[in-house]
Backbone bond lengths (Angstrom), bond angles and torsions (degrees), N, CA, C in turn:
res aa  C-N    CA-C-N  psi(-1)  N-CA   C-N-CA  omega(-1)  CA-C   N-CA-C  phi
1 X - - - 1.469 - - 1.516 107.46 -
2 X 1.424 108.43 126.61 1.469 116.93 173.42 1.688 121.53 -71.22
3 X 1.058 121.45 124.11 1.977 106.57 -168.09 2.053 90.25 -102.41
4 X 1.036 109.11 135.79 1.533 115.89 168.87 1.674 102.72 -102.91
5 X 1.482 86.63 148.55 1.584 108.35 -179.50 1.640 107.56 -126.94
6 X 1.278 119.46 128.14 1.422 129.08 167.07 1.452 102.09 -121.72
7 X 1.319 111.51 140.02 1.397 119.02 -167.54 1.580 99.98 -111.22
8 X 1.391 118.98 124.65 1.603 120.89 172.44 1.405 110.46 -111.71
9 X 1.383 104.96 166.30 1.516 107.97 -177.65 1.964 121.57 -123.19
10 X 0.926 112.42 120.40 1.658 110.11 -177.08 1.403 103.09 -100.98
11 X 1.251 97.15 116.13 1.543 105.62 177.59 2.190 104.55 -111.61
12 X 1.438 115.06 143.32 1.371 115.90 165.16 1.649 111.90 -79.05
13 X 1.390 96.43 156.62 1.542 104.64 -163.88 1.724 91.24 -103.13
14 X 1.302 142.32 80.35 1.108 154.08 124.33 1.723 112.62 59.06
15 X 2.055 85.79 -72.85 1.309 109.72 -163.14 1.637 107.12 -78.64
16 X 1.367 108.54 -32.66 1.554 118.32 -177.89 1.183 103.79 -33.66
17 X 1.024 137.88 -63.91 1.749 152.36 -142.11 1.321 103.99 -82.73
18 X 1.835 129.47 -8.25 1.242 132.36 -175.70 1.174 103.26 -75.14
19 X 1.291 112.83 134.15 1.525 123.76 153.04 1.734 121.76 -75.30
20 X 1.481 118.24 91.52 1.359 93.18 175.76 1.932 116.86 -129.20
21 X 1.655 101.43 53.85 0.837 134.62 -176.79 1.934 108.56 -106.58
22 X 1.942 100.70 113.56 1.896 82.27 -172.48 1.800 93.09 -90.36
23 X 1.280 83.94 -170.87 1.245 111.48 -178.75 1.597 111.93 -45.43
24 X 1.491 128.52 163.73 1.434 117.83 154.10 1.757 125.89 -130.88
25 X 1.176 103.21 124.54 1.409 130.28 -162.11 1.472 125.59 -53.03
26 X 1.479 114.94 61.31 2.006 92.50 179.83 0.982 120.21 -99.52
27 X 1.805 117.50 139.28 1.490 139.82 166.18 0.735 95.34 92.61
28 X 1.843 140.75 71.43 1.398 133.69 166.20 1.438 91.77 -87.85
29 X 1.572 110.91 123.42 1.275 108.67 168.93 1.428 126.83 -52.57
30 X 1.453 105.30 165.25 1.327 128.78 167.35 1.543 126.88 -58.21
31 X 1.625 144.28 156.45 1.892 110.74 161.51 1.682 89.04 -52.51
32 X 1.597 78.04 170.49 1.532 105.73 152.55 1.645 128.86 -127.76
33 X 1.290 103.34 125.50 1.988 98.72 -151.18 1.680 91.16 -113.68
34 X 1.325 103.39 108.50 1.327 94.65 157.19 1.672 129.56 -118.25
35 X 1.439 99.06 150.51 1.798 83.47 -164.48 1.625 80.63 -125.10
36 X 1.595 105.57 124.78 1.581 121.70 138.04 1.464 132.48 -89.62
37 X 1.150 105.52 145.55 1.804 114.73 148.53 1.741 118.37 -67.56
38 X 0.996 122.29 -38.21 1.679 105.70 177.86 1.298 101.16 -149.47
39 X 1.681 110.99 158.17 1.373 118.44 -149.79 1.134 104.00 -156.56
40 X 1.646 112.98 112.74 1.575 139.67 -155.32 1.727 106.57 -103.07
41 X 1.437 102.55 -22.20 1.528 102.39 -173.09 1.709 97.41 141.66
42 X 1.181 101.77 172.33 1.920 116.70 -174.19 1.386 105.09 -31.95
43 X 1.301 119.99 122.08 1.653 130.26 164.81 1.356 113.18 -87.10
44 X 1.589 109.13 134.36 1.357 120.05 174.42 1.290 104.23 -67.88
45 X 1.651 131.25 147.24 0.879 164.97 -157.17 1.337 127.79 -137.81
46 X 0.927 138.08 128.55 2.043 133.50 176.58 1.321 102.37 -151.66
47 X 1.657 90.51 169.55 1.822 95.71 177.25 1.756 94.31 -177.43
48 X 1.243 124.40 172.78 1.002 132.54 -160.42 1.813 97.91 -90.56
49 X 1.280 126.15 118.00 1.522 102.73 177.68 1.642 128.21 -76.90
50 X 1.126 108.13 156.88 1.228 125.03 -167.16 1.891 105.52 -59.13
51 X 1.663 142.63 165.73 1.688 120.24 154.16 1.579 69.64 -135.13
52 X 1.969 89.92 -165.87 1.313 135.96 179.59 1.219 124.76 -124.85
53 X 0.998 127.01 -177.62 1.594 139.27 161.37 1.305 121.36 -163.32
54 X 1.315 129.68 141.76 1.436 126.13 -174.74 1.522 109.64 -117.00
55 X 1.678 116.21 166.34 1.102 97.11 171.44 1.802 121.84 -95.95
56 X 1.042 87.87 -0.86 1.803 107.64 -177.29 1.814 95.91 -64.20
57 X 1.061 119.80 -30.33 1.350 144.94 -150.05 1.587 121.76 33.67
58 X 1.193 104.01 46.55 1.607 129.05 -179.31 2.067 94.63 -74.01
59 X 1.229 97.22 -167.12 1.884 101.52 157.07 1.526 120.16 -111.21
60 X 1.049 126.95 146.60 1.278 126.36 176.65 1.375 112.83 -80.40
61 X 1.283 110.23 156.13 1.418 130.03 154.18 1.445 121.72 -68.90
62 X 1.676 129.96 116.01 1.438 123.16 -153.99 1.583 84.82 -120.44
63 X 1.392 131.86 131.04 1.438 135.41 165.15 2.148 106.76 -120.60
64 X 1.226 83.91 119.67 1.819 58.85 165.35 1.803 95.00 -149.62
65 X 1.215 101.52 177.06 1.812 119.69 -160.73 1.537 99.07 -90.32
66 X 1.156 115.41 -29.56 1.519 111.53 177.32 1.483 109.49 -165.81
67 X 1.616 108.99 159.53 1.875 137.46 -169.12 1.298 97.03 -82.94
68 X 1.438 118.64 145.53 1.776 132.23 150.35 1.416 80.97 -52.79
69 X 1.400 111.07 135.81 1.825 146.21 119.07 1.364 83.37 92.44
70 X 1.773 106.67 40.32 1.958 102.24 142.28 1.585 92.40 -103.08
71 X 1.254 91.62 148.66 1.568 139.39 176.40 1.940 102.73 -46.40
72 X 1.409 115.29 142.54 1.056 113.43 -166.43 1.934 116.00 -148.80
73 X 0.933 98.23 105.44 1.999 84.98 -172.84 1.254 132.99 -72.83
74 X 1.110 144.05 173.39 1.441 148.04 -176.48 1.685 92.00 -60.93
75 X 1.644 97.41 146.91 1.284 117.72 -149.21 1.673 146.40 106.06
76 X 1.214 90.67 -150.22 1.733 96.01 -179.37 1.559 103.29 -140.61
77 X 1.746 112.57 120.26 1.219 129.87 -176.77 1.350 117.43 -104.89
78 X 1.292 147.70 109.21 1.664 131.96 -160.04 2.334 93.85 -99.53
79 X 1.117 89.04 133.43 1.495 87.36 -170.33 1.571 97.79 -100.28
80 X 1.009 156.10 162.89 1.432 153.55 152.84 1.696 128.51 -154.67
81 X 1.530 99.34 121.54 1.675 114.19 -170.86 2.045 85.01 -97.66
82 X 1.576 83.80 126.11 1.366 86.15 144.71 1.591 125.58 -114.59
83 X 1.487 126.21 -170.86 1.598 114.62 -171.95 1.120 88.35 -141.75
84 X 1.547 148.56 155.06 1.205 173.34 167.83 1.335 123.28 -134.35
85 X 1.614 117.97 102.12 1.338 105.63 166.03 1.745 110.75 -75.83
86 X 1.772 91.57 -170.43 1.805 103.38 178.20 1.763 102.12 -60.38
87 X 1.157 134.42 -43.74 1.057 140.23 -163.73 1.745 129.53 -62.26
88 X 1.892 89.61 -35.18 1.561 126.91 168.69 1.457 105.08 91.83
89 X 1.452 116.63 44.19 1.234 128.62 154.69 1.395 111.66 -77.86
90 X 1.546 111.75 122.48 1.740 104.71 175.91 1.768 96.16 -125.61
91 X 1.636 86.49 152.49 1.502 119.48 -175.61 2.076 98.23 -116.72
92 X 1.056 113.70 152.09 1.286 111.06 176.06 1.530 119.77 -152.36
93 X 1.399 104.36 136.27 1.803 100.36 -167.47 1.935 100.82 -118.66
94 X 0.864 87.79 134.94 2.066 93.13 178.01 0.804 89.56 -138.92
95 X 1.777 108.41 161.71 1.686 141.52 -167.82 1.435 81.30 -172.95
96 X 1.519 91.97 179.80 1.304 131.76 -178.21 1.452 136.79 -122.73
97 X 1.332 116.27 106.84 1.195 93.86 -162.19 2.437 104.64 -96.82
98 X 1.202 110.40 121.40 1.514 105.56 -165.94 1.683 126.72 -119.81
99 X 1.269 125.09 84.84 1.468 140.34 -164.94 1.915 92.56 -75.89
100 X 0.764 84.87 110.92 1.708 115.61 158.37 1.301 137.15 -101.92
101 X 1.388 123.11 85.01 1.464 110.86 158.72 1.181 152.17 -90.83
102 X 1.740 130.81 139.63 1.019 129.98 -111.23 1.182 131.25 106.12
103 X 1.536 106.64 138.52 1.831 109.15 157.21 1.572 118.60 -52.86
104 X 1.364 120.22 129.27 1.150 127.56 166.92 1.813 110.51 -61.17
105 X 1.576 95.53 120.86 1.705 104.80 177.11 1.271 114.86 -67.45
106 X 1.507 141.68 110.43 1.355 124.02 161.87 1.525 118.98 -121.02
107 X 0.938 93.36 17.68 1.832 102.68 169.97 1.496 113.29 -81.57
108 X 1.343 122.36 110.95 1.549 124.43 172.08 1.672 101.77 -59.04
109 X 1.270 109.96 171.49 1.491 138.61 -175.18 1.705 99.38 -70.32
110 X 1.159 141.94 154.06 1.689 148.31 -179.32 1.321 90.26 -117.49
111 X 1.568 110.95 131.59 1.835 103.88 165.07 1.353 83.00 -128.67
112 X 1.208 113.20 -176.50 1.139 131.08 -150.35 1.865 100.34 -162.16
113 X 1.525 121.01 159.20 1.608 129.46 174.46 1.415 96.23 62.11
114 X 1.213 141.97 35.83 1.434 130.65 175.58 1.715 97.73 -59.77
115 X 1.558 123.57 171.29 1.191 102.87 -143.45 1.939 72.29 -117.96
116 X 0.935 113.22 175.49 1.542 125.91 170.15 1.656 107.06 -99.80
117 X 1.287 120.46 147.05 1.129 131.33 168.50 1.826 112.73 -26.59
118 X 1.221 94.43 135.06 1.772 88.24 -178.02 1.530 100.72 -142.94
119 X 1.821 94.36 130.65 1.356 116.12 -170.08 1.368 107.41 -113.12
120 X 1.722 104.47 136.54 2.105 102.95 -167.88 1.688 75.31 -124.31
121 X 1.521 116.53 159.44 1.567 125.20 148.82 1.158 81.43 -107.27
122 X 1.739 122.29 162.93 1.550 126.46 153.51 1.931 85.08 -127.64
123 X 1.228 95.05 -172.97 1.202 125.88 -167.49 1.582 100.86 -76.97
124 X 1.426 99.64 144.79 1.983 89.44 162.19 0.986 124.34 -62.90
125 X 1.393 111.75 132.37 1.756 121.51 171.92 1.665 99.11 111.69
126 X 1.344 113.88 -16.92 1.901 90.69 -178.28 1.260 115.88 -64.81
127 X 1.004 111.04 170.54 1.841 125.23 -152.40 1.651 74.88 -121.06
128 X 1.506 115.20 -100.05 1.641 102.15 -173.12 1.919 88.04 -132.85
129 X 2.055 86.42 162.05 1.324 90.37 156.25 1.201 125.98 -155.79
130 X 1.559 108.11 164.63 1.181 110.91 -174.78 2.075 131.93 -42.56
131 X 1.215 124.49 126.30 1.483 122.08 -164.24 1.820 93.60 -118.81
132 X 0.986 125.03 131.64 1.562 134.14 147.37 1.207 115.72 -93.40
133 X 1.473 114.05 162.12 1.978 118.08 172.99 1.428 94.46 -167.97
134 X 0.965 110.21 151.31 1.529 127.19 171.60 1.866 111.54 -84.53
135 X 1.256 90.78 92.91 1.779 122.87 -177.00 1.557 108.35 -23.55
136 X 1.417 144.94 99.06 1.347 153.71 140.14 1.854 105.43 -7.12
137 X 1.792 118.29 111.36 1.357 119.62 154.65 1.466 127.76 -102.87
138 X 0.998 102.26 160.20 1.611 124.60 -167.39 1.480 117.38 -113.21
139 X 1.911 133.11 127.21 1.323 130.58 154.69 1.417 117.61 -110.43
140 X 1.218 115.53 -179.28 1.375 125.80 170.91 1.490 118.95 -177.77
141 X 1.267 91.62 145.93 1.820 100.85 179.10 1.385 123.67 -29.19
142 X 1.767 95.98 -46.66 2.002 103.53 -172.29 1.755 91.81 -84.57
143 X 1.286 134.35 -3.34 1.482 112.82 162.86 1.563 99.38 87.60
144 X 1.318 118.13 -9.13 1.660 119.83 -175.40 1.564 103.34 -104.24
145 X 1.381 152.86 122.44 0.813 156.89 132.16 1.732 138.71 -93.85
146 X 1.133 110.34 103.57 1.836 134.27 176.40 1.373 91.93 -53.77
147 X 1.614 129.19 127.28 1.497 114.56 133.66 1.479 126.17 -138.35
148 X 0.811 102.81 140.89 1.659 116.28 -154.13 1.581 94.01 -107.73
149 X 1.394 139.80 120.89 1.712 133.39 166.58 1.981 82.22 -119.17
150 X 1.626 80.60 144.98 1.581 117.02 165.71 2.086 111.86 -66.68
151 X 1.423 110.75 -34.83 1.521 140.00 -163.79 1.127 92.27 -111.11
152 X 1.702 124.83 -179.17 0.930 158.72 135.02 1.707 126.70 -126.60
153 X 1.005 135.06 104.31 1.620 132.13 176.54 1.858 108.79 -9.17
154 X 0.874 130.57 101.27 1.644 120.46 169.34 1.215 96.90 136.06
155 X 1.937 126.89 -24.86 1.541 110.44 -150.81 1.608 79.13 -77.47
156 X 1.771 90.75 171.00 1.229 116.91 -170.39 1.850 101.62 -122.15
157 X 1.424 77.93 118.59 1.881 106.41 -172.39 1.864 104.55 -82.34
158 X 1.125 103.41 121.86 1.939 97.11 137.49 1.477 155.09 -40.52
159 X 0.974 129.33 149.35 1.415 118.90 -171.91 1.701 90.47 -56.50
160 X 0.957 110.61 146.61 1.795 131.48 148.68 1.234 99.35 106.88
161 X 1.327 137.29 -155.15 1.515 138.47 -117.25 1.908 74.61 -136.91
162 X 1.636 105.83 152.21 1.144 132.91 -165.69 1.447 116.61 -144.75
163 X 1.300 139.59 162.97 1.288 143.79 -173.58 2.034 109.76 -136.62
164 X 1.160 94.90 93.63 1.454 98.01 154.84 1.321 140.09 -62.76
165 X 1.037 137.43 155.76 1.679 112.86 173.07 1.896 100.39 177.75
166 X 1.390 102.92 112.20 0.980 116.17 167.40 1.760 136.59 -92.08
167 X 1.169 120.11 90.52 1.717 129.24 -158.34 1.712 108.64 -82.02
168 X 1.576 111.46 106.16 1.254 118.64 -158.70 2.001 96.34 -100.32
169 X 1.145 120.16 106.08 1.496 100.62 161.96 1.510 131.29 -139.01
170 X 1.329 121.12 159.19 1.301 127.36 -171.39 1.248 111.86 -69.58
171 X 1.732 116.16 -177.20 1.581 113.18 159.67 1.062 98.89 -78.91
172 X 1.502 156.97 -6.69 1.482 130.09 -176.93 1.476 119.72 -102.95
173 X 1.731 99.86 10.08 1.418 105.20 178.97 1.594 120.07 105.11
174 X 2.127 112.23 -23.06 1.331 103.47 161.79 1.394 135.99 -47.76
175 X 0.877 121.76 124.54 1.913 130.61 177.94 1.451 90.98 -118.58
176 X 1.404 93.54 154.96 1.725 145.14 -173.85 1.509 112.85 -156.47
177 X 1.373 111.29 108.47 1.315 107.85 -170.93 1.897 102.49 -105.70
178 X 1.076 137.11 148.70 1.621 141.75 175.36 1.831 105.48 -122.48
179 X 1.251 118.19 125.12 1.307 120.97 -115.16 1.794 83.97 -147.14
180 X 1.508 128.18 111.66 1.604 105.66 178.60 1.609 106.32 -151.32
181 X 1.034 141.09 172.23 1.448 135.02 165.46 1.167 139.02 -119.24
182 X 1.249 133.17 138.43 2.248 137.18 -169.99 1.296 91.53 -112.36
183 X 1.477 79.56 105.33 2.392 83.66 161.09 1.459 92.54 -103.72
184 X 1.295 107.21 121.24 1.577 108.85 134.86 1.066 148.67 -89.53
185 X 1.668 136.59 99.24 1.155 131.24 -161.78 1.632 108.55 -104.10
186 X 1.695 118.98 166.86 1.089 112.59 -169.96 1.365 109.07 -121.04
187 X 1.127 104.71 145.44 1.606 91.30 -171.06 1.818 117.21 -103.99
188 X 1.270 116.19 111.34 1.638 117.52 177.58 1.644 104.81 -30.75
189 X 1.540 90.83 -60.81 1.502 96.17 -165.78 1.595 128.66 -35.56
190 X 1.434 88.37 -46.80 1.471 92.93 -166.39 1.712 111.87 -62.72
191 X 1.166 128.52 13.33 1.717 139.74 -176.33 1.714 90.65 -96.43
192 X 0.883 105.17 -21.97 1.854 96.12 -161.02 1.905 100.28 -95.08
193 X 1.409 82.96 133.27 2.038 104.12 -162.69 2.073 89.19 -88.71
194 X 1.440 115.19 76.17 1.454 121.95 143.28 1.526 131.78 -63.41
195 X 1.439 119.06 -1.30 1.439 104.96 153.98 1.219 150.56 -108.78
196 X 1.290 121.59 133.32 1.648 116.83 -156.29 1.862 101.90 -53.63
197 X 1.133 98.69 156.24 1.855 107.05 146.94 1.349 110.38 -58.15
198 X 1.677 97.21 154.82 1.957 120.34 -151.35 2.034 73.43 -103.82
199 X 1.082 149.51 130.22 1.505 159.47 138.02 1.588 90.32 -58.61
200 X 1.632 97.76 139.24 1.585 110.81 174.27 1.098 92.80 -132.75
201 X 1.825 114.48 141.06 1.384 126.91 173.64 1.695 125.65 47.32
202 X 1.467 103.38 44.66 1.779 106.92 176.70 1.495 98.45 -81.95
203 X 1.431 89.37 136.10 1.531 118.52 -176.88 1.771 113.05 -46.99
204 X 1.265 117.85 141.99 1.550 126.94 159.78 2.000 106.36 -59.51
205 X 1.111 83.87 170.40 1.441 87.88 168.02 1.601 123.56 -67.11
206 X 1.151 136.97 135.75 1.525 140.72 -169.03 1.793 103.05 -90.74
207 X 1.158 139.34 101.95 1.651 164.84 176.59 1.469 104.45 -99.61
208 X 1.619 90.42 91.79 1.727 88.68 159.93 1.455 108.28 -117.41
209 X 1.042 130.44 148.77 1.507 152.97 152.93 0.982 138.81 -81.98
210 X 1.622 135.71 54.29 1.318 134.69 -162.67 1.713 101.21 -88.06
211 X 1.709 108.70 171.44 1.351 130.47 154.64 1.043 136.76 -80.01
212 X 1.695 117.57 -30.70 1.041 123.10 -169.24 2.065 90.20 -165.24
213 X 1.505 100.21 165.63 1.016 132.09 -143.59 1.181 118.24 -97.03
214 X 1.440 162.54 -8.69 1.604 155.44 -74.03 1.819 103.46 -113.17
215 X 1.400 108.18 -11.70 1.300 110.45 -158.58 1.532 133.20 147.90
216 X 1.083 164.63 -135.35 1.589 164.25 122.83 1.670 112.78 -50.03
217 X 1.626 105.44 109.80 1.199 93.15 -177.63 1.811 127.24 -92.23
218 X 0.960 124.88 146.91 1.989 116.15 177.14 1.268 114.64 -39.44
219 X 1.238 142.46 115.73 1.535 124.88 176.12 1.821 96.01 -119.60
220 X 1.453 104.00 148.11 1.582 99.01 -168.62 1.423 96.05 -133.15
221 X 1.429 144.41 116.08 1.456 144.60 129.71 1.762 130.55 -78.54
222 X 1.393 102.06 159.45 1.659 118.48 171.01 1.630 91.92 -73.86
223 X 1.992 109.19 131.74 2.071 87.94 -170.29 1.614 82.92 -95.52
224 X 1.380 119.90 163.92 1.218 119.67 170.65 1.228 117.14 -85.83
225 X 1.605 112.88 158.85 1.970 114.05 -177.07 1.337 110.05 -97.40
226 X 1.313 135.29 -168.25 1.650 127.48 139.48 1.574 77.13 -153.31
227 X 2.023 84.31 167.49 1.266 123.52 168.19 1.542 114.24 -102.46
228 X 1.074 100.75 -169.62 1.933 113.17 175.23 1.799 107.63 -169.38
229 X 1.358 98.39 139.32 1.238 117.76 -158.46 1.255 116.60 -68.41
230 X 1.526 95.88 -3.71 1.943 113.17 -172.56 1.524 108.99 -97.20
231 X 1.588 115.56 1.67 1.733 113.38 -158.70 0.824 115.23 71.04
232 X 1.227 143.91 -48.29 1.486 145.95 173.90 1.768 111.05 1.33
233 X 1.344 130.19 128.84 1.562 80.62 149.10 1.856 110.08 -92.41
234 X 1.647 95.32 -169.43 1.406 89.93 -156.45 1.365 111.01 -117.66
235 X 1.642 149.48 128.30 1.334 128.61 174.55 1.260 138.58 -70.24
236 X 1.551 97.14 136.71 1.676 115.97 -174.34 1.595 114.62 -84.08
237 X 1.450 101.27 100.40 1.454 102.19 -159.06 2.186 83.46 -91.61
238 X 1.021 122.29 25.94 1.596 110.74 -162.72 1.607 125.14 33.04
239 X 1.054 110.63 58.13 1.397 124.44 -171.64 1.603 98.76 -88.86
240 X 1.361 95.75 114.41 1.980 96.25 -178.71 1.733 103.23 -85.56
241 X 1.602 102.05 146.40 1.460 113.50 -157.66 1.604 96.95 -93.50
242 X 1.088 113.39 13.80 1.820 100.94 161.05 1.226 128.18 -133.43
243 X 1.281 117.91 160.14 1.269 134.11 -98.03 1.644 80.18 -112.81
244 X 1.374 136.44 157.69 1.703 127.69 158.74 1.324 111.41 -59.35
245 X 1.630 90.61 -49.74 1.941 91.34 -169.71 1.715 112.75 -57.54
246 X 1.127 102.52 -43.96 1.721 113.67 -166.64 1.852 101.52 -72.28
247 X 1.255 121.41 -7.76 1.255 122.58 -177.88 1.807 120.23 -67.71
248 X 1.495 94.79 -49.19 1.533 92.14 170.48 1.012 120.43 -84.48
249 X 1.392 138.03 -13.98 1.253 126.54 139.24 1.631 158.08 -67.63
250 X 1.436 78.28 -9.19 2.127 107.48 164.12 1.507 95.20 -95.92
251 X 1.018 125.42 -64.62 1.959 124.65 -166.33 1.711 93.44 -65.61
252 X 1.868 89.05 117.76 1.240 80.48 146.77 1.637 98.22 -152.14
253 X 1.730 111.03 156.77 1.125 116.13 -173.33 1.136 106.81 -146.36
254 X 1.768 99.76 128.60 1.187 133.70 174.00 1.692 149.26 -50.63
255 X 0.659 121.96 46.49 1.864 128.88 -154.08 1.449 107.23 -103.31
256 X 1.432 90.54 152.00 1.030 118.21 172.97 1.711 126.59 -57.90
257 X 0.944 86.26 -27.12 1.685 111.42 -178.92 1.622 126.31 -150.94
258 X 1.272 115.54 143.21 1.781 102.86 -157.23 1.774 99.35 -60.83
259 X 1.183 108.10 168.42 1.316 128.58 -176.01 1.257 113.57 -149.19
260 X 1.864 111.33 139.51 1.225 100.40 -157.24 1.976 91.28 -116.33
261 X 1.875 79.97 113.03 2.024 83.23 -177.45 1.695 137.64 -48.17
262 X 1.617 87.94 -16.08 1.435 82.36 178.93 1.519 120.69 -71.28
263 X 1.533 114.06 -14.43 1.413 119.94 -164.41 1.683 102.21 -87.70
264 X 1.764 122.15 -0.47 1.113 118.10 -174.10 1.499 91.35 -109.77
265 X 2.112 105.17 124.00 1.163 123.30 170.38 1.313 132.96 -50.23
266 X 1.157 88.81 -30.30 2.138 98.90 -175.12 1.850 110.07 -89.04
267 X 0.901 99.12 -30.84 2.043 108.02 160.02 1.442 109.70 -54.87
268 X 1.966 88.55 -54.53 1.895 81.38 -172.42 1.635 120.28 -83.32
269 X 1.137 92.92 1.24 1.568 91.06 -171.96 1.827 97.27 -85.92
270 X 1.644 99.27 -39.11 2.133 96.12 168.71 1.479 108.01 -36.75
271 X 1.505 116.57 -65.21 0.686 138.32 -156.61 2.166 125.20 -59.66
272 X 0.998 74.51 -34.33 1.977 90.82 172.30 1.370 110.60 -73.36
């Protein structure tokens, strides 16, 4: 029996073995803000320090810019630990260290005229519209007031419910926000054509005066037109413009001898 041989090769992968994982960071402090009333020179300072951990689980390399309870002056101090593993992966934690003098401000800004909810109908079919309000003001102790609005008086809203909001703030960061809502609703109604046609030139009352009697007499008027506010034109149903009541007191007719009106057709036909 013949035995075969193939020869393979195992090679190491170089890069595998790199560490390029940094350090990991717990309890990087917070700033630290301190505010005095009187000020002699650099204030001591402390804080809990920041560590690391690696995953190599070797020790790290700890660098930082400054010690708990060194001395610190008015202002803003940036403190910073860095971490270094064996490999020279770095992780890095900063804060602040911030001496303030002075009372600390914590009073937000007071505004005042915040506006009450404001309700528009528009017409059917608007897309959006324009809303005005008389603009929400703001005071404060430091005399400086930030204001920031979400709106502006004029913008033009959408149908449905909206959020105003006016963001009032100090230099020390107090905010006071004034807070209100624009419904726009639409109204069906307003699509629907409720006004009659305008009648142009309807006739006076028609006064004839005869002597004598023969039968139904011709009576001839100008008929009046109307318009409508829609273009439309409009239908002429021949609707005569006087009135029953006002009839026997506009008609009057003259004879020679009494006459009894009901027997005249063109009266009674007003009249039905």
């Amino acid at each position: 029996m013949k035995l075969l041989y193939f020869p393979y090769l195992v090679t190491e992968n170089a890069d595998s073995n790199v560490d390029n994982t940094p350090p990991v960071i717990d309890d990087c402090p917070n700033d630290a803000v301190l505010n005095i009333n009187t000020y002699d020179g650099p204030i001591s300072v402390t804080w809990d320090q920041p560590t690391a951990t690696d995953d190599s689980g070797l020790p790290v390399i700890r660098f930082r810019t400054h010690l708990p309870g060194e001395s610190f002056p008015l202002g803003i101090t940036q403190v910073t630990y860095t971490f270094t593993d064996q490999s020279g992966n770095s992780a890095v934690c900063n804060f602040n260290v911030r001496i303030e003098f002075g009372l600390v401000d914590m009073t937000p800004p007071r505004f005042s005229n915040c506006p009450d909810t404001v309700s528009v109908s528009v017409p059917f079919g608007t897309q959006n519209t324009p809303i005005s309000w008389i603009a929400p003001t703001a005071t404060d102790d430091s005399g400086n007031v930030n204001v920031v609005p979400s709106h502006n008086p004029g913008f033009s809203f959408p149908i449905g419910l909206s959020v105003v909001t006016y963001t009032f703030a100090d230099r020390t960061g107090n905010e006071a926000s004034c807070t209100f809502l624009i419904i726009v609703t639409e109204n069906a109604d307003s699509n629907v054509d409720n006004t009659p046609p305008v009648i142009d030139d309807c006739p006076n009352d028609a006064v004839l005066n005869i002597n004598q009697y023969d039968g139904p007499i011709s009576v001839t008027w100008d008929q009046p037109t109307a318009t409508d506010d829609s273009g439309l034109p409009v239908i002429d149903s021949e609707l005569i413009c006087l009135e029953k009541a006002s009839l026997w007191e506009s008609l009057k007719l003259l004879t020679l001898s009494p006459i009894n009106l009901e027997t005249l057709p063109f009266v009674t036909s007003m009249l039905e």
